[in-house]
C-alpha positions as MATLAB code, in Angstrom:
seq = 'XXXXXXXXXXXXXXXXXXXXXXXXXXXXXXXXXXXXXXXXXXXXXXXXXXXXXXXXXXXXXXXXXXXXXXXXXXXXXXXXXXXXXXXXXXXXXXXXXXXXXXXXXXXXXXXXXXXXXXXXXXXXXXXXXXXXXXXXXXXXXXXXXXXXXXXXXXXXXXXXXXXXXXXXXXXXXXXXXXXXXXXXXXXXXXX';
ca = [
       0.228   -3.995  -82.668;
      -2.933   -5.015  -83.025;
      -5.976   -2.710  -83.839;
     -10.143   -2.659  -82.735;
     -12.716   -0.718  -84.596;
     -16.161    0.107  -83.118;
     -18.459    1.250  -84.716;
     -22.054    1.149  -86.911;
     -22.509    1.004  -90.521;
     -19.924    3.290  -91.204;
     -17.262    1.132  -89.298;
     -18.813   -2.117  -91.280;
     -18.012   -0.265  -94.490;
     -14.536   -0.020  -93.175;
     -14.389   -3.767  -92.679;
     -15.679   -4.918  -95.541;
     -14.125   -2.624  -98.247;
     -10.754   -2.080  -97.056;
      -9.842   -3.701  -93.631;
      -6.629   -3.379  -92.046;
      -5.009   -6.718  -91.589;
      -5.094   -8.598  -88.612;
      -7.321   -5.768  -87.365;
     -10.735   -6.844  -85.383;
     -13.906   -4.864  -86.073;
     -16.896   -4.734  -83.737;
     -19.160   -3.064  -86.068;
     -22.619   -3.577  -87.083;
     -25.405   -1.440  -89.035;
     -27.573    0.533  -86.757;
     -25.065    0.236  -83.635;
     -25.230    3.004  -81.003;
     -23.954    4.005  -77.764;
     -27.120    2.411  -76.006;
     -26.323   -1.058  -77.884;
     -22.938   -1.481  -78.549;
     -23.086   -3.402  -74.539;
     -25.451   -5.760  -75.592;
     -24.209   -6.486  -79.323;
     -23.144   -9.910  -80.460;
     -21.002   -9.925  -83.625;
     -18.603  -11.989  -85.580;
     -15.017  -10.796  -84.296;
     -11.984  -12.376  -86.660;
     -10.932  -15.575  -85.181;
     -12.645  -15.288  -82.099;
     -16.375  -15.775  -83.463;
     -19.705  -14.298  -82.027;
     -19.177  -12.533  -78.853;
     -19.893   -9.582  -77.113;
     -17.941   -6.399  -76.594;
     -16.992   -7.432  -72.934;
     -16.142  -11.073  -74.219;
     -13.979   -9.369  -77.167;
     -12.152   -7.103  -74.844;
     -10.801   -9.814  -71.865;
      -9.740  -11.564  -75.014;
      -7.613   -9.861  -76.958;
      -5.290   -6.673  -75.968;
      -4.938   -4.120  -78.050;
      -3.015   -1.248  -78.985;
      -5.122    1.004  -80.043;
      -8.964    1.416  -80.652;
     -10.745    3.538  -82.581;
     -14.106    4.412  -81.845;
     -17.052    5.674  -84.306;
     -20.336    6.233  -82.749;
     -22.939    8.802  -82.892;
     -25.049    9.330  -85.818;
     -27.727    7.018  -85.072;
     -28.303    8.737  -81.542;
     -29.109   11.802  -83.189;
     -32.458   11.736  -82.585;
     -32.450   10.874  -78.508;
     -31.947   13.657  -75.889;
     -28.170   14.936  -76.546;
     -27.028   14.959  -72.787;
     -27.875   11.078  -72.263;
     -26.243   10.385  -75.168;
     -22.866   12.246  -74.590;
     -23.022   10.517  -71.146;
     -23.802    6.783  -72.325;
     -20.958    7.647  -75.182;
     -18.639    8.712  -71.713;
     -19.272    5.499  -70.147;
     -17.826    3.575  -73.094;
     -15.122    5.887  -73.067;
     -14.258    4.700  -69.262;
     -15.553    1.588  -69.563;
     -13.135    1.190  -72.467;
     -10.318    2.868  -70.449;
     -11.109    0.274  -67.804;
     -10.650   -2.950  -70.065;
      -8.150   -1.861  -72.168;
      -5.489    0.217  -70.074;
      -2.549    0.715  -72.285;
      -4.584    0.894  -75.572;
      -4.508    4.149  -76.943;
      -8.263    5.395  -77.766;
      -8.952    7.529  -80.615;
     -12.500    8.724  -81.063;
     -13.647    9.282  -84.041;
     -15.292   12.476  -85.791;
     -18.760   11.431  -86.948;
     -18.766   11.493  -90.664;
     -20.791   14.427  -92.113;
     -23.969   13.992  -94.815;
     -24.367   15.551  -98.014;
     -25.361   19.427  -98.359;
     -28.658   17.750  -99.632;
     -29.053   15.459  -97.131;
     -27.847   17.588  -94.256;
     -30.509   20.447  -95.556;
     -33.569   17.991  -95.844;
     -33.063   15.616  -92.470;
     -34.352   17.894  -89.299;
     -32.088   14.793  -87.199;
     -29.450   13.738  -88.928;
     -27.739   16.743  -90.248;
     -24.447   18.551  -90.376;
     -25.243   20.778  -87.919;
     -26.157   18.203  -84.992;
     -23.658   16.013  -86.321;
     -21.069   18.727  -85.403;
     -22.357   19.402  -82.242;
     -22.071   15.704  -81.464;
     -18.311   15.755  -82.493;
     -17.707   18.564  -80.238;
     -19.384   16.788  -77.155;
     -17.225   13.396  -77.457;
     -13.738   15.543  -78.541;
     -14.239   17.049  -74.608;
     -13.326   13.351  -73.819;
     -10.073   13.262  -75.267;
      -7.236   13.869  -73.176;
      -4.069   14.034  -75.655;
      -2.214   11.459  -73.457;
      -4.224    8.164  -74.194;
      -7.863    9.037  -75.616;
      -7.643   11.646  -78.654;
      -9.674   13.011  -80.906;
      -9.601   12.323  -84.666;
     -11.614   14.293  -87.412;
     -12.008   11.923  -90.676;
     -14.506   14.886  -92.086;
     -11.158   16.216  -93.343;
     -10.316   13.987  -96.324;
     -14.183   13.416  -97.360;
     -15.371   17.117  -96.681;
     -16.009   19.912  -99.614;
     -15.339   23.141  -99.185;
     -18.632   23.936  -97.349;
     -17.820   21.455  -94.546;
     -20.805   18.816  -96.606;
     -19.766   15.584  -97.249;
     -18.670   15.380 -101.059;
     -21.189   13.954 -102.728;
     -18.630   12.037 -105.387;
     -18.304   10.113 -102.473;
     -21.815    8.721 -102.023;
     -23.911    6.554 -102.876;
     -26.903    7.916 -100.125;
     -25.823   11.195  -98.951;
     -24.565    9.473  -95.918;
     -21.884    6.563  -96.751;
     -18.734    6.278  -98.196;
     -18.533    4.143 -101.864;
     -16.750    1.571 -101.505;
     -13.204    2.494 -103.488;
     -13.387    5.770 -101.017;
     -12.825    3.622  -97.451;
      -9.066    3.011  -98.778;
      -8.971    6.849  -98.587;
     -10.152    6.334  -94.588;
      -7.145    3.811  -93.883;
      -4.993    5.822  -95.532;
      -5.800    8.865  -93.551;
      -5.980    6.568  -90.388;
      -2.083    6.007  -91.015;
      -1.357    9.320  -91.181;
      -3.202   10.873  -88.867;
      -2.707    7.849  -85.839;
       0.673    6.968  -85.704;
       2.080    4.947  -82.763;
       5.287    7.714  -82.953;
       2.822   10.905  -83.021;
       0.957    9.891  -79.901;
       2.718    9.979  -76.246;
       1.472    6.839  -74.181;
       2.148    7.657  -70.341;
       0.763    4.104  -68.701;
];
């Protein structure tokens, strides 16, 4: 089975520290919902495309998706929609993929209490938008805040070197939690 992540910086973290094998990643830093069309990147084997050129390429099996935190700042309701549109438009290319979409990663308490945007509080409200897409048959909703949160619902700041990404020894953690949490025998496929 063959994997695709999407995603920003967080999703390049994932790549670079502890990627999945024969997994592609579509990642870049600063990636959003209103870019992620017109992005070029390096994709394994394939080289420099974009997302539409990745995706009549290759078929996959599943795709996770990790957007969100750098759209913060813009008017919620656009960005829910332009993060819906991906959703379909991924639907549309990618039929009998399952889609999980991915739980924005939360910031530190510090960071979270000091950033009027990017905090834990709009980050949460985010998550809750995009898990209305999910539809526990082929597009489900994943919460990664789980293994990296303390007990306040902050990420832990052990696990930081910013307040806002992982170290790098901590994105083994991620995979690891990916495996348990997405398994092809927990999730129903009806296509």
């Amino acid at each position: 089975m063959i994997f695709d992540f999407f995603g920003d910086s967080r999703t390049v973290g994932l790549s670079d520290y502890s990627p999945l094998p024969g997994a592609d990643y579509f990642s870049n830093i600063g990636m959003s919902v209103y870019s992620v069309m017109s992005a070029k990147g390096p994709v394994g084997d394939l080289g420099s495309g974009t997302l539409e050129e990745l995706l009549s390429a290759r078929t996959y099996g599943k795709i996770y998706l990790m957007l969100g935190i750098n759209e913060l700042g813009y008017g919620r309701n656009a960005t829910v929609g332009r993060y819906g549109e991906l959703v379909a438009f991924l639907r549309e290319r990618q039929p009998d993929a399952l889609l999980f979409l991915e739980a924005n990663l939360h910031v530190t308490a510090t960071r979270s209490a000091e950033d009027e945007i990017i905090n834990n509080p709009e980050i949460n409200d985010f998550n809750a938008r995009i898990s209305a897409f999910a539809d526990s048959t082929d597009i489900f909703y994943i919460d990664i805040n789980e293994a990296f949160d303390d007990a306040y619902g902050n990420l832990r700041t052990d696990y930081t070197f910013d307040d806002a990404h992982l170290l790098a020894e901590h994105y083994e953690t991620w995979n690891n939690w990916l495996k348990t949490k997405a398994k092809a025998s927990s999730y129903r496929h009806t296509n």
